[in-house]
N, C-alpha and C positions, 0 to 999 in steps of 0.2 A: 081093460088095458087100453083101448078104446080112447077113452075118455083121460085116462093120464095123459096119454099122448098128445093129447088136443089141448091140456091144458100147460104143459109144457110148452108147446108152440105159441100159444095166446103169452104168455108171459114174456117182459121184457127181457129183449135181447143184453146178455151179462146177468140180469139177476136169475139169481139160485133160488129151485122154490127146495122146499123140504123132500126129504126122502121118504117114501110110502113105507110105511110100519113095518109091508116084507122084507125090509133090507137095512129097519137099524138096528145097531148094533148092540151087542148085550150091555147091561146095564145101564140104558137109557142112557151113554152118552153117543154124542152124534158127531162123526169122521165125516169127513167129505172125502168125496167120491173121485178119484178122476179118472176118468175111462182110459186108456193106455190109446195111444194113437198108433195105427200098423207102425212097422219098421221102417225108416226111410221117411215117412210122412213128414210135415213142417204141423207144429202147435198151431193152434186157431190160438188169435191173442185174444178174441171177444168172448172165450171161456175160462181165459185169466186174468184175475182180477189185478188192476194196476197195483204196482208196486208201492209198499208204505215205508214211510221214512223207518228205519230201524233204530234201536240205541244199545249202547253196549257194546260188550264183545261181541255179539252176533251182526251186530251192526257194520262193525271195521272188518270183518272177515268175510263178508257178503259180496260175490260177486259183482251184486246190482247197485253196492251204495254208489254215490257219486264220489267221483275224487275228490280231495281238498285243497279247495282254491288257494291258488299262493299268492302270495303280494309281489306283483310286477313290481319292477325297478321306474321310480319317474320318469317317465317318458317328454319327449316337447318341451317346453318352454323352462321347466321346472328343472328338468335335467341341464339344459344350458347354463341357467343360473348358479347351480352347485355348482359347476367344472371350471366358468370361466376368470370367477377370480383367482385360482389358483394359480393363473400363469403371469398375471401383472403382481402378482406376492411376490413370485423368482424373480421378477426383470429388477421390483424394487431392490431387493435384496442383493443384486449384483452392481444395480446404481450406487448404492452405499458404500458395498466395497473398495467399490470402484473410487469412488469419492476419496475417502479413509485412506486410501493408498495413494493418490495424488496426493491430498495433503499433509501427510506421513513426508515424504521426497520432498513436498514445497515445501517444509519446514528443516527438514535436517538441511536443506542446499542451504536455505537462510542461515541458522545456525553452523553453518562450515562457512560461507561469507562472512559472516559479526565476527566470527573469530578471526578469521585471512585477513579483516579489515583492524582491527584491532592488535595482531599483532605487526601490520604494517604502520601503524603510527608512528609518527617522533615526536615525544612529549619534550617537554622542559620547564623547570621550576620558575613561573613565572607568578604565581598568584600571591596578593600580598595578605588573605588571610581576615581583609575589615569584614565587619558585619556588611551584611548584603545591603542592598538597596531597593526599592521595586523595582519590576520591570529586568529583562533580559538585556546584558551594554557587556559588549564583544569589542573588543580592540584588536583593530584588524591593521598587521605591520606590516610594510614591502620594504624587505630586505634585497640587499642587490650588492654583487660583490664586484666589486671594478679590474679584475687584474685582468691587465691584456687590454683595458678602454680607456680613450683617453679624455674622456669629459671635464676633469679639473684636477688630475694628479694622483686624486686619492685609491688607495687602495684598501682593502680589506673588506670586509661587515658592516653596512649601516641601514642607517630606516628612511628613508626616500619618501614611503608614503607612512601619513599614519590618519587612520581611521574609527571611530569612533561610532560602532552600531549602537542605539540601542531603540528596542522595543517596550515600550510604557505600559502599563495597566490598562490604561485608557488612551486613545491618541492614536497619531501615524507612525509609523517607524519612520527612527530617523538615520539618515547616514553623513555623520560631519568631518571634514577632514580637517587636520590639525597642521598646517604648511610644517615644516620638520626645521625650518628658521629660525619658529615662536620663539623668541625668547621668555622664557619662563626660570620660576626658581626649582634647583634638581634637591632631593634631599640628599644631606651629606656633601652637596657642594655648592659652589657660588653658583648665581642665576647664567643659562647659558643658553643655546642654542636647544631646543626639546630631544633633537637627536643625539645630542651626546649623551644625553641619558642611558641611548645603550650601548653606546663604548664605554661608557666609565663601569656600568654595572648591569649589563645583557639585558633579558627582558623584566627579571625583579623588580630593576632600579624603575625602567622605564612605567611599567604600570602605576609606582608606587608615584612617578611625575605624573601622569595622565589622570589620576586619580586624584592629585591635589590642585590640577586645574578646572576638572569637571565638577569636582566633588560628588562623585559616581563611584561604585566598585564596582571594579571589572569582575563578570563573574567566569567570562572564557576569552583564553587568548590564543589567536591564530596569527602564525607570520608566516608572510608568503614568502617565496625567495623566486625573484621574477626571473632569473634562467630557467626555474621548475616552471612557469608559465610559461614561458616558450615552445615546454615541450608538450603539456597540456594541448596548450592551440596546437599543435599538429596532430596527438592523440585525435584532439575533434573534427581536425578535419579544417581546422583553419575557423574564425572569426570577421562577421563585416565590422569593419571603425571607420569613423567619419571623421575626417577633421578640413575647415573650409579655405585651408591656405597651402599654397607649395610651400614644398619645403623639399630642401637639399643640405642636411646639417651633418658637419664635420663631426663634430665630436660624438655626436650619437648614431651619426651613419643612416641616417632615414632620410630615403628620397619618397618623397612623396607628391602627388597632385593632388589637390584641390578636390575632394568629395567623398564618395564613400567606398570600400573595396574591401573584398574579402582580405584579408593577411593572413599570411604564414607566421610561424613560429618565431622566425627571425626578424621580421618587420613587428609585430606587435612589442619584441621586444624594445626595438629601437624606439616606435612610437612611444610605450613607455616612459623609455629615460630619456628623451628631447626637451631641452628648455632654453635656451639660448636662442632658439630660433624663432620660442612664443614671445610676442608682446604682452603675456599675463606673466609671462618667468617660472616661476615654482607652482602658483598657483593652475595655471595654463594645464604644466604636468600632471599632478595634481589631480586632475578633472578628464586629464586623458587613462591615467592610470586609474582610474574608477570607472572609465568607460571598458578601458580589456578586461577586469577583473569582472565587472556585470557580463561581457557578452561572452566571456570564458564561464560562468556557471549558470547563463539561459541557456547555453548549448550543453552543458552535463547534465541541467537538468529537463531536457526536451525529451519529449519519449522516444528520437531517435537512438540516441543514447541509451537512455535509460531500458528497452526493449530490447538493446541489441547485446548481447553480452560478448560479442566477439569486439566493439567499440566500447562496450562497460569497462570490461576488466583493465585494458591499457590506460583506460582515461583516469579509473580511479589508482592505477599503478605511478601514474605520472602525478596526479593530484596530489597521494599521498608524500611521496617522493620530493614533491615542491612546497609542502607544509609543516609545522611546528608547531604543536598547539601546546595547552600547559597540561601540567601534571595531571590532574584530576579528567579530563572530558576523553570520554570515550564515543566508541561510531555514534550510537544515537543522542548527542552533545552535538557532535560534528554536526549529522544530520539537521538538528535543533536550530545549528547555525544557518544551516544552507536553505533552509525555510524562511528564517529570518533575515535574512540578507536578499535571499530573492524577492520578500515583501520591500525591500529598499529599497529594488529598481524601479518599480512599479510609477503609476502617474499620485498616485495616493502619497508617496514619501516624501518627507521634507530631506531636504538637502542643502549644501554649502560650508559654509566654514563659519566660524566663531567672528562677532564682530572686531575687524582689524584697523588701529589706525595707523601704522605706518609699514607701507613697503619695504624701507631702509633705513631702519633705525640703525644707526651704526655704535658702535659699542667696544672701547679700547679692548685691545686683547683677542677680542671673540669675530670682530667685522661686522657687515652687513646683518641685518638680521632683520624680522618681520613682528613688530611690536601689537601685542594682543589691544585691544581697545578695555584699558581696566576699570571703565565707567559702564561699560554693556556688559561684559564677560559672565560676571555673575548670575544677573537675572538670566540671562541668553541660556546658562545651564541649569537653571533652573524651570526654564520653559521647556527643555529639552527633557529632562527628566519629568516633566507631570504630562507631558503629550498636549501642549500649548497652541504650539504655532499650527495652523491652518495645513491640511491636509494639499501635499502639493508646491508647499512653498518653499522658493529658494531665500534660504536666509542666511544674515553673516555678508561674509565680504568687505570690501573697503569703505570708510565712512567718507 
């Protein structure tokens, strides 16, 4: 016993040697042994052999297997990137909305405008129906009723100014005014004064005159009625006009000094219809009545205006109110125009009148009257129509 003993001790610490013949066990297989340790005692672990990985059912049911490791959630840098686009997704998705519903509102206010604008028009049968011509040509009429003024007697509806836009293919726009004296021939009746054109037969007659003078078709017709100017320029706030002589004139009532000055509704009217007091006469007017009608639609069309809709809405109530256009143009027609005509104030536009050779051609029956130059007149509308003359230039006038 001795000697078991010692060789138990010689052997390494944890391994097992075999058990002595006295104690195995029947039929030659071999149990291992383990001594019961007192009660209360703690296991020696250097006589239990480490733990081996199990499989199986006996495996998952074992005290001692190891847990199963679970997959942590991204942590750091990895996790931020998954979370943070998800909050500029919403922001976009409200900027959208957001968007979509503004211009949802900007569009139906437009569409409630076109229509307010449209059904404030005054149309009238004015167009004579020729095949077109190129280029965009507006006959642009200032009508002016005299009752109550005593300028030469007359009373009722006439054309004071008449103008003649057009814009070419090619070329400057042009803005020509036609003295309302011209003697010209009317269709349906003898050659007469171009104004009586629409006393004999409104604006029909007169375009289908304008039209055998130019040999142009009007494709839009606007007539102003210069009392609705009057009220305009106050809508906007009043107009600067320049003009470089005193004046104190009876029959059109405008006193004026020498230079340039805001005007009210009531003075641009008079500057207007003043002629008696110019040494140019008709032509003088003329030139001043193209001057209110340019700085009456730079100031509707300035962004002051245009941005303010508490100044919008009265200016285009008065505008309307003081216009007539023809049958067929509607707001963006109108609009068409007022593009067009603002490119006519510009330094780029030619301007003036048809070449004239008399002042005072007098004429039994009819008077006074301002005789076209019938050696220039033709080419001169025909330069007008291909966008000829030199950008800038004042052409026409007296030979």
């Amino acid at each position: 016993m001795t000697d078991d003993r010692r060789d138990e001790r010689d052997a390494p610490r944890g391994e097992r040697r075999p058990l002595p013949p006295s104690i195995q066990p029947r039929g030659g297989q071999t149990r291992p042994s383990q001594p019961s340790a007192p009660q209360g005692a703690p296991r020696r672990s250097s006589v239990v052999p480490p733990a081996q990985p199990r499989t199986g059912r006996a495996a998952a049911s074992s005290p001692q297997a190891p847990p199963r490791p679970q997959q942590a959630p991204p942590q750091g840098p990895t996790q931020r990137v998954a979370t943070t686009p998800a909050k500029p997704r919403r922001r976009r998705h409200r900027c959208g909305r957001w968007f979509v519903g503004v211009l949802v509102v900007l569009v139906a206010v437009l569409v409630a405008f076109y229509l307010w604008v449209d059904g404030q028009i005054n149309r009238v049968d004015a167009l004579s129906g020729e095949a077109g011509t190129p280029g965009l040509t507006v006959l642009i009429v200032g009508s002016d009723s005299r009752e109550g003024w005593d300028e030469d007697g007359t009373t009722g509806a006439r054309t004071d100014t008449i103008m003649v836009l057009h814009r070419p293919e090619d070329g400057p726009t042009a803005l020509i005014s036609i003295p309302r004296d011209s003697y010209v021939e009317i269709p349906g009746y003898s050659a007469n004064k171009i104004n009586a054109a629409f006393a004999f037969g409104g604006p029909e007659l007169l375009v289908e005159t304008v039209e055998g003078v130019t040999s142009l078709t009007i494709d839009r017709y606007l007539e102003v009625g210069f009392t609705g100017v009057g009220e305009i320029v106050d809508a906007v706030g009043g107009v600067e006009l320049c003009y470089d002589q005193d004046v104190s004139d009876k029959l059109s009532r405008l006193e004026w000094e020498a230079g340039c000055h805001v005007a009210d509704g009531e003075t641009a009217l008079a500057f207007s219809r003043m002629r008696y007091s110019d040494p140019l006469g008709d032509i003088g007017r003329t030139q001043r009545q193209q001057q209110v009608v340019g700085a009456v639609a730079d100031q509707i069309m300035s962004p002051a205006t245009l941005l303010n809709p508490f100044q919008l809405m009265p200016t285009v109530s008065a505008g309307l109110d003081a216009f007539r256009v023809d049958e067929e143009a509607g707001p963006f027609d109108l609009a068409q125009v007022a593009l067009a005509f603002n490119s006519a104030l510009g330094g780029e536009a030619v301007t003036g009148t048809p070449p004239i050779a008399s002042m005072g051609y007098s004429v039994a029956g009819v008077g006074s009257t301002v005789l076209l130059d019938p050696e220039k007149e033709d080419a001169f509308w025909r330069k007008i129509a291909n966008g000829g003359f030199k950008p800038g230039a004042e052409v026409g006038g007296v030979n």
